[in-house]
C-alpha positions as CSV (number, residue, x, y, z in Angstrom):
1,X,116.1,78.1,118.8
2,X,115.6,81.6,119.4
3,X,113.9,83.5,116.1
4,X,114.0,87.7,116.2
5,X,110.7,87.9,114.0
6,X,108.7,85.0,116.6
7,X,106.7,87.7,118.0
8,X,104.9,88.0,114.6
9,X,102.5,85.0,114.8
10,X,101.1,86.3,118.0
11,X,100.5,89.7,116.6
12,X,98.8,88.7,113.9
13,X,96.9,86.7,115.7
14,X,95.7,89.6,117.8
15,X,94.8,91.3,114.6
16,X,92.1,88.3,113.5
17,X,91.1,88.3,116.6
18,X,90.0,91.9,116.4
19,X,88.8,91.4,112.2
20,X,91.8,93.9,112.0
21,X,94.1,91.9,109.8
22,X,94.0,93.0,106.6
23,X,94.5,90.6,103.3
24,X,96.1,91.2,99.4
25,X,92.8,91.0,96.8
26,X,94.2,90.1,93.3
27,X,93.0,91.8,91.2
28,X,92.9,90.3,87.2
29,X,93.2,93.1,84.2
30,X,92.6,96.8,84.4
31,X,91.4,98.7,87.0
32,X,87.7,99.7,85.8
33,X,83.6,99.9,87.1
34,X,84.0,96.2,86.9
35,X,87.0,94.0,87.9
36,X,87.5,90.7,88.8
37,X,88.9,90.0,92.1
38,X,90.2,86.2,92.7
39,X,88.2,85.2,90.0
40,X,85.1,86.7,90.7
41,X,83.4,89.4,88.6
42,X,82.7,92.6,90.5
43,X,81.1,96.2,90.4
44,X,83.7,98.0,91.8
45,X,82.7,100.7,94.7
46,X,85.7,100.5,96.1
47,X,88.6,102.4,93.4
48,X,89.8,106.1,93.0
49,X,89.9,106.2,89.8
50,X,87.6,108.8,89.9
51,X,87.6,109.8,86.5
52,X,87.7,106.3,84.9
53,X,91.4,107.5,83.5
54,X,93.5,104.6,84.7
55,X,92.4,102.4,82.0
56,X,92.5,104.8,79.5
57,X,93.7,104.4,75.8
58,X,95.4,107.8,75.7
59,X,97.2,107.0,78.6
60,X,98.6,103.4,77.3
61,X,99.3,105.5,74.2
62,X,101.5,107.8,75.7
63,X,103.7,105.3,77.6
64,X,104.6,103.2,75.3
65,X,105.8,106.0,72.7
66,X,107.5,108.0,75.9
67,X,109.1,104.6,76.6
68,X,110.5,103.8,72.9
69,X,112.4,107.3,73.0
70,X,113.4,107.6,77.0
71,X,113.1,104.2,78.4
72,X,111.7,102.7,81.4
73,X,114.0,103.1,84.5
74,X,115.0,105.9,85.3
75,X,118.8,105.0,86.9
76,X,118.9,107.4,89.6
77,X,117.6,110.7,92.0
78,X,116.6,113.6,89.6
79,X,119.1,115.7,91.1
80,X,122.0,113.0,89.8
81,X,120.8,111.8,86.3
82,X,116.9,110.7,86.5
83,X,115.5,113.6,85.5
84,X,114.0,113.3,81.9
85,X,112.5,115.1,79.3
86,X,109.3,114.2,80.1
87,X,109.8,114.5,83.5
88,X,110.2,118.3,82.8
89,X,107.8,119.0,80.8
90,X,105.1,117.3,82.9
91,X,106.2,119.8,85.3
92,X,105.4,122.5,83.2
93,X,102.2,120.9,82.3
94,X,101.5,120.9,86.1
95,X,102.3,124.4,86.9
96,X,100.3,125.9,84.1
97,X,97.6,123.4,85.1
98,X,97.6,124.8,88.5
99,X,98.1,128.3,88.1
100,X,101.3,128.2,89.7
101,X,104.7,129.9,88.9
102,X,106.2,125.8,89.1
103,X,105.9,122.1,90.2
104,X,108.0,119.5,91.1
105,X,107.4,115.7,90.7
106,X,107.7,113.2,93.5
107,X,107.5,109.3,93.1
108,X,104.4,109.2,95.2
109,X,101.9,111.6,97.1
110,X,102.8,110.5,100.2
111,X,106.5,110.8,99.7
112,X,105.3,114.5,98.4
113,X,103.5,115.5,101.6
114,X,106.2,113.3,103.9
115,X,108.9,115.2,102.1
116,X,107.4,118.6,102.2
117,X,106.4,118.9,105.5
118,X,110.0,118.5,106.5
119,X,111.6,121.1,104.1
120,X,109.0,123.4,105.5
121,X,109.6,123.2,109.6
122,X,112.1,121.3,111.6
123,X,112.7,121.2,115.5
124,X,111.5,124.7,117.0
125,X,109.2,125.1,114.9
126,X,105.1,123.7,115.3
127,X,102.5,122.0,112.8
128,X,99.0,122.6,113.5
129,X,97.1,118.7,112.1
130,X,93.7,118.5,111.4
131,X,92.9,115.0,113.1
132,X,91.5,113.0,110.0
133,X,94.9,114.0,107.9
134,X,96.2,111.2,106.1
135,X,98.9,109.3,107.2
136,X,101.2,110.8,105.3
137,X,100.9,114.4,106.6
138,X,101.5,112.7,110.5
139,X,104.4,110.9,108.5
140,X,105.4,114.3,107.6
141,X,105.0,115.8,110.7
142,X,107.3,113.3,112.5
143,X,110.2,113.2,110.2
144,X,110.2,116.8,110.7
145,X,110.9,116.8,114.6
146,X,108.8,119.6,114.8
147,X,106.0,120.2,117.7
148,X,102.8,118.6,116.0
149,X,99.6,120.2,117.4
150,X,96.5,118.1,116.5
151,X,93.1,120.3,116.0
152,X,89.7,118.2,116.0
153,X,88.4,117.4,112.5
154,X,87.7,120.2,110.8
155,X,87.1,122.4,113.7
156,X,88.9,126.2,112.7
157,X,87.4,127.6,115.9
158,X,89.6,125.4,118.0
159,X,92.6,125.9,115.9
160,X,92.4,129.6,115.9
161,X,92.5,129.5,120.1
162,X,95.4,126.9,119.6
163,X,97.2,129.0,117.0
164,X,96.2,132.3,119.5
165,X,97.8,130.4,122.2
166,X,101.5,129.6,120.2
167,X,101.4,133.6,118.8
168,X,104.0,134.3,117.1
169,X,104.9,137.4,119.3
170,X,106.1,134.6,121.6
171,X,108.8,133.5,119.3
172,X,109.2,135.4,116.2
173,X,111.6,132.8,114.6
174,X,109.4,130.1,114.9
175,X,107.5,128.5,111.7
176,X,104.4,127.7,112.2
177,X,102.3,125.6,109.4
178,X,99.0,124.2,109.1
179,X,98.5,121.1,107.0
180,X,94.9,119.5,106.0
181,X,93.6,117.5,103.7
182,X,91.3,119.3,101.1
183,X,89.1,116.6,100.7
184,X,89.2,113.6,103.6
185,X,89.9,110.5,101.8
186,X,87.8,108.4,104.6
187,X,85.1,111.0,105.1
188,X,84.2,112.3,102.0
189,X,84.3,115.8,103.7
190,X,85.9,119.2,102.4
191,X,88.3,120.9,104.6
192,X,86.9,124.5,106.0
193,X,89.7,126.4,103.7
194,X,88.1,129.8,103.5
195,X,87.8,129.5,107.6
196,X,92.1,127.9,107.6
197,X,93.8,131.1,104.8
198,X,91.9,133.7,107.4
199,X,94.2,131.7,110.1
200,X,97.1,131.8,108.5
201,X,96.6,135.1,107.2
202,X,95.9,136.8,111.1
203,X,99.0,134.6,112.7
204,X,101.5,134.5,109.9
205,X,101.2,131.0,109.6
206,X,102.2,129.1,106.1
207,X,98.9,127.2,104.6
208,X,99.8,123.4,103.0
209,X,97.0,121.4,101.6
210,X,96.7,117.5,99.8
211,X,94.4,118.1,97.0
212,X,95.1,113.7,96.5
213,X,91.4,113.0,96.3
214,X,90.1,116.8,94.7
215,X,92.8,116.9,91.9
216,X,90.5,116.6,88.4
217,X,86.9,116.4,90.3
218,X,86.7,119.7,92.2
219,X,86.8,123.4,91.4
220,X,85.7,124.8,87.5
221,X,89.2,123.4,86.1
222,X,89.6,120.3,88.2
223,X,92.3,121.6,89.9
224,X,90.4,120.7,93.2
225,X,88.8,122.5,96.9
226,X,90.8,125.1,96.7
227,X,89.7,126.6,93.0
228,X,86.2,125.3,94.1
229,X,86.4,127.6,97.3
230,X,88.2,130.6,95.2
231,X,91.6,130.3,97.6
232,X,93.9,129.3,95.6
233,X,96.0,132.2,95.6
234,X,96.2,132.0,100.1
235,X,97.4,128.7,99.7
236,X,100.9,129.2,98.7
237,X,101.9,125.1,99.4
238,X,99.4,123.1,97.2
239,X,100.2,119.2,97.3
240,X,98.3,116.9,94.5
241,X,98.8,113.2,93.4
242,X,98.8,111.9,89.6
243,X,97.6,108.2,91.3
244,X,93.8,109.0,91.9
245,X,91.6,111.0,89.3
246,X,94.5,111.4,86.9
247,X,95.1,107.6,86.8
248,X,99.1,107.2,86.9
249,X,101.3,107.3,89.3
250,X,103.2,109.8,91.4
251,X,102.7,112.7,93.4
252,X,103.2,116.6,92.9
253,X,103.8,120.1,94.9
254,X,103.0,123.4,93.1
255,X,103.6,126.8,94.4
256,X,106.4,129.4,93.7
257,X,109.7,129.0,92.3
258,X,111.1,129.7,95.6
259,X,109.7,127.0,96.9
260,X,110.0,124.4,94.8
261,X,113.4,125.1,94.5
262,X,113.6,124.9,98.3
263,X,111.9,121.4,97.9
264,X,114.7,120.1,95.1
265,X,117.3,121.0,97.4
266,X,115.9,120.0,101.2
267,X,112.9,117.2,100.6
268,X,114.7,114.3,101.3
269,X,112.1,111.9,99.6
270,X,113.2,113.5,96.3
271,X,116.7,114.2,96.6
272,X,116.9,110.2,98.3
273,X,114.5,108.7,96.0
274,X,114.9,107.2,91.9
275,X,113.1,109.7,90.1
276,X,109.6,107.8,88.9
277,X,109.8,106.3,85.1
278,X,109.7,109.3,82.4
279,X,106.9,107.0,80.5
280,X,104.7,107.6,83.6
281,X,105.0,111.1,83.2
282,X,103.7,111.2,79.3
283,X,100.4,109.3,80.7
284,X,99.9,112.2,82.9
285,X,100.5,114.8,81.0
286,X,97.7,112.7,78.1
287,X,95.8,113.0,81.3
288,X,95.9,116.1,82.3
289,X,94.7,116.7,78.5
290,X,91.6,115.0,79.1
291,X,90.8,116.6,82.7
292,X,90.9,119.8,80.7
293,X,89.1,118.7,77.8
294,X,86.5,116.7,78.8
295,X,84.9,118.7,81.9
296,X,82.0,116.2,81.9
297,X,83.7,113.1,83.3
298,X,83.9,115.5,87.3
299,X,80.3,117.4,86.0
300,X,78.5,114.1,85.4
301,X,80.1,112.7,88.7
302,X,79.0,114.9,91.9
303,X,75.9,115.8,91.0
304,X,75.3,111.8,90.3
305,X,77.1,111.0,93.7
306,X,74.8,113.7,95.5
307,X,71.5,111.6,94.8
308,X,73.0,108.6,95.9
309,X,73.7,110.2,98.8
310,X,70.6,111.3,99.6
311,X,69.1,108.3,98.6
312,X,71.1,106.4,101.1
313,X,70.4,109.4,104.0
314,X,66.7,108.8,102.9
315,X,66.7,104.6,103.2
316,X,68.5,105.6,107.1
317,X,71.6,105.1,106.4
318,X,74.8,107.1,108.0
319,X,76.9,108.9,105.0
320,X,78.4,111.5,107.7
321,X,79.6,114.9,106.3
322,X,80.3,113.6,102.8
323,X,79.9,116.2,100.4
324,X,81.7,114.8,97.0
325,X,81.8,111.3,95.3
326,X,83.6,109.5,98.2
327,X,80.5,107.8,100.3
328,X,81.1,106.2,104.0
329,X,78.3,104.3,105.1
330,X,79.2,104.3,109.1
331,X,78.4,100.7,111.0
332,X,80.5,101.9,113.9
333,X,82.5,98.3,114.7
334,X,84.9,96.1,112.6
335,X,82.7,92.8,112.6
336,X,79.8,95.0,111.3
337,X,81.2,96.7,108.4
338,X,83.2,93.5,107.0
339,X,80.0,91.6,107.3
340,X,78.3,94.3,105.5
341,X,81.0,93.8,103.2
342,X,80.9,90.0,102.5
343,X,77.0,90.6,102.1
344,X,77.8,92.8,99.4
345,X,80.3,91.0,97.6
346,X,78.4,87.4,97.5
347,X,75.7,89.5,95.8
348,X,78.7,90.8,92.8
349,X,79.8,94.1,94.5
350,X,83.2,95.4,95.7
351,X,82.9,97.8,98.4
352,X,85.6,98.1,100.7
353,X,85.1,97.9,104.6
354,X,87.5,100.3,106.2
355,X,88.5,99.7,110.1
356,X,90.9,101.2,112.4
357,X,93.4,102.5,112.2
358,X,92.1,103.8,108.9
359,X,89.3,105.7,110.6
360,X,89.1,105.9,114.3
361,X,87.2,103.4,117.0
362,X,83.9,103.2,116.6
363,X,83.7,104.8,112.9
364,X,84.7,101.8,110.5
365,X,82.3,101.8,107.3
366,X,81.9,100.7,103.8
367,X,84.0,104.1,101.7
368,X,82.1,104.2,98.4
369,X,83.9,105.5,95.5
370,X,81.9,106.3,92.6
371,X,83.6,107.3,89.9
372,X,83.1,108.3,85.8
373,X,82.6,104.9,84.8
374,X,79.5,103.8,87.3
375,X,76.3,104.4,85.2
376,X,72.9,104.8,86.9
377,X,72.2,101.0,86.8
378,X,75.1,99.6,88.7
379,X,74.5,102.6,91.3
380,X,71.1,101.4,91.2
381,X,72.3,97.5,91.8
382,X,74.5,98.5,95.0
383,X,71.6,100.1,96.5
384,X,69.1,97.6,96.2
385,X,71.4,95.0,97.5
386,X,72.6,97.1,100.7
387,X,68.4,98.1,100.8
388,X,67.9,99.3,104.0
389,X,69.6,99.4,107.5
390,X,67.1,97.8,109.8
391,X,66.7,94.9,107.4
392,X,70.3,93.6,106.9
C-alpha cells in the first residue's frame, strides 16, 4: 500500500550519505561549562549561554515566585488575554535597557525577526539581505512577499550600487529595508553598521538589525554592536533575543512607540501566537539585573576569547573574520569537521560541527562558543587536544 510520507526514508538516506543528517544530543541537568551529553561528561564549546546566566540562581528565583502569583500558561495571544503583569513590566525593563521609547515581547527571536520583517514591507516593496543572515530574517523576507535583494556578506560597497540601482526616485511609495545580523552567529563576525545607517541615511531606506548573539556581551551596557559602534540612535528597528546571553527564553523588538505599536497590531507571530509564560519574563528581567550589574561577566569574556583566537591563528588554524567570543575553526567539508568533532569529544569536549545548510559549501567548521563560565584551564584543555592542524 501506498504511504504519503514513503519518500522520507530515501531522503534521509541522502542526508547520511552526505554526513548531513543531523541527530537530538540529550542533554542531562543544566546547561553550564560542563554538561553531560548521553551520559558522558563534557566541556561544553558548543552553548550560547554566553554569560553563564541560564543556570543561574537568580533566574530560578524569579520564576518560581512570578509563577506562584501569575501562573505558568499563559491561555492565549497577548492581544486576547495573555498579556501579564510581568509581561509588561519586562517590556519596560527592555525599553529602558535599550534606550528606546518601547519594546514588545515575542515568544521567540525568530518569530520576532519573522514577524517584523512582514509588518515592515509587503509586495512592492524590496529587502536588501546580507547573505550570512539567519534563517529567520530569509524567513522574514518570504512571508513578506516582498522583492528580497541578497548583498554578499558584509560587503556595503555592493549594497550601496544595489540600493543606487532601486533609487527611490524610481518609485517613491516603495519601502525599502535592510536587515543584517549585528553579529553572524556562524561567523563570529560584526556587521559593517557605521558603513549600513550611512546607506540608509543617503537612500531613505529603514535600518533593522538582530542583536540575538550581541545582546549582554557587546557595547559599554551590553546592549550589543550597535552601542559598541555608537549607532544606536540610526537604527530605528533594533531586534534582540532573551534565549542567548540573557539565558531565558523569548525574543524582543525595541524602537519607537510608533512602531511597536505597528508591530502589536500587524506582526502576525504575535498577534497569532500564545503569549510566552509570564514566569519566563521575571527570569529576564533578574537577568537583565545582572547584565547591568555585573559588567565583568562580557569584560572578562572578549578579551579572553581574543587570545584564544590568536592562539589558534598562531597554531595555523582558520578562525575567519571572528572578532567576539563565537570561534569557527573552518575545515571546509562535512566529513572533516564531524571528524574533528568526534576527535574532540572522545577526548571530553563538546564542540559542535556545523555543515550546510548552516554555513555554505565548502565552509563547515567546529563554532566555538566561549562563554562566562570557561576558565583559562578548560580553554587551555580544548586547545591542546585540537593541537595543531597538520597533525590531526
Amino acid at each position: 500500500m501506498f504511504h504519503p510520507l514513503s519518500w522520507l526514508d530515501a531522503e534521509l538516506a541522502a542526508l547520511s550519505a552526505r554526513n548531513l543528517r543531523r541527530q537530538l544530543p540529550g542533554r542531562e541537568g543544566a546547561q553550564a561549562a560542563r554538561i553531560t551529553i548521553d551520559d558522558q561528561s563534557l566541556l561544553n564549546f558548543g552553548s550560547d549561554d554566553y554569560l553563564s546566566l541560564a543556570a543561574a540562581p537568580r533566574l530560578s528565583a524569579a520564576v518560581v515566585d512570578a509563577a506562584r502569583h501569575e501562573g505558568w500558561g499563559s491561555g492565549a495571544s497577548p492581544l486576547v488575554t495573555g498579556h501579564g503583569a510581568s509581561h509588561g513590566r519586562l517590556e519596560a525593563r527592555l525599553a529602558e535597557f535599550e534606550g528606546t521609547e518601547a519594546s514588545l515581547l515575542f515568544s521567540s527571536g525568530f518569530a520576532a525577526n519573522m514577524g517584523t520583517i512582514a509588518a515592515l514591507v509587503g509586495p512592492g516593496d524590496v529587502v536588501f539581505c546580507d547573505r550570512k543572515n539567519h534563517a529567520s530574517l530569509f524567513d522574514g523576507c518570504r512571508l513578506s512577499r516582498a522583492d528580497v535583494r541578497v548583498y554578499p556578506h558584509n560587503d556595503a560597497a555592493r549594497l550601496a550600487a544595489m540600493l543606487e540601482k532601486d533609487h527611490p526616485a524610481a518609485n517613491e511609495k516603495r519601502r525599502r529595508l535592510i536587515a543584517t545580523d549585528s553579529l553572524f552567529s556562524m561567523d563570529g563576525d560584526l556587521a559593517p553598521l557605521v558603513e549600513l545607517a550611512d546607506l540608509a541615511d543617503k537612500y531613505g531606506a529603514m535600518l533593522m538589525i538582530d542583536e540575538a548573539h550581541a545582546t549582554g556581551v557587546f557595547g559599554r551596557n551590553g546592549r550589543g554592536v550597535a552601542e559598541f559602534l555608537g549607532v544606536e540612535s540610526r537604527v530605528p528597528v533594533r531586534v534582540g533575543t532573551l534565549s542567548k546571553a540573557l539565558g531565558c527564553a523569548g525574543g524582543f523588538v525595541s524602537g519607537s512607540r510608533q512602531l511597536i505599536e505597528w508591530l502589536v497590531n500587524r506582526a502576525r507571530p504575535y498577534v497569532f501566537s500564545t503569549a510566552q509564560p509570564s514566569a519566563a519574563s521575571a527570569a529576564a528581567i533578574a537577568a537583565l539585573d545582572i547584565v547591568e550589574t555585573e559588567p565583568e561577566r562580557r569584560r572578562q569574556l572578549l578579551p579572553r576569547a581574543e587570545r584564544f583566537r590568536a592562539e589558534l591563528q598562531a597554531r595555523g588554524w582558520n578562525t575567519g573574520a571572528s572578532a567576539s567570543q563565537i570561534i569557527p575553526i573552518i575545515v571546509g567539508t562535512s566529513d572533516r569537521a564531524i571528524e574533528l568533532s568526534s576527535r574532540l569529544r572522545t577526548c571530553g569536549i563538546f564542540a559542535p560541527a556545523i555543515r550546510p545548510p548552516t554555513v555554505p559549501e565548502g565552509e563547515a567548521c567546529l563554532r566555538i562558543s566561549l562563554t562566562a563560565g570557561h576558565t583559562d584551564a578548560m580553554i587551555a584543555e580544548l586547545s591542546a587536544v585540537l593541537g595543531n592542524p597538520e597533525k590531526t
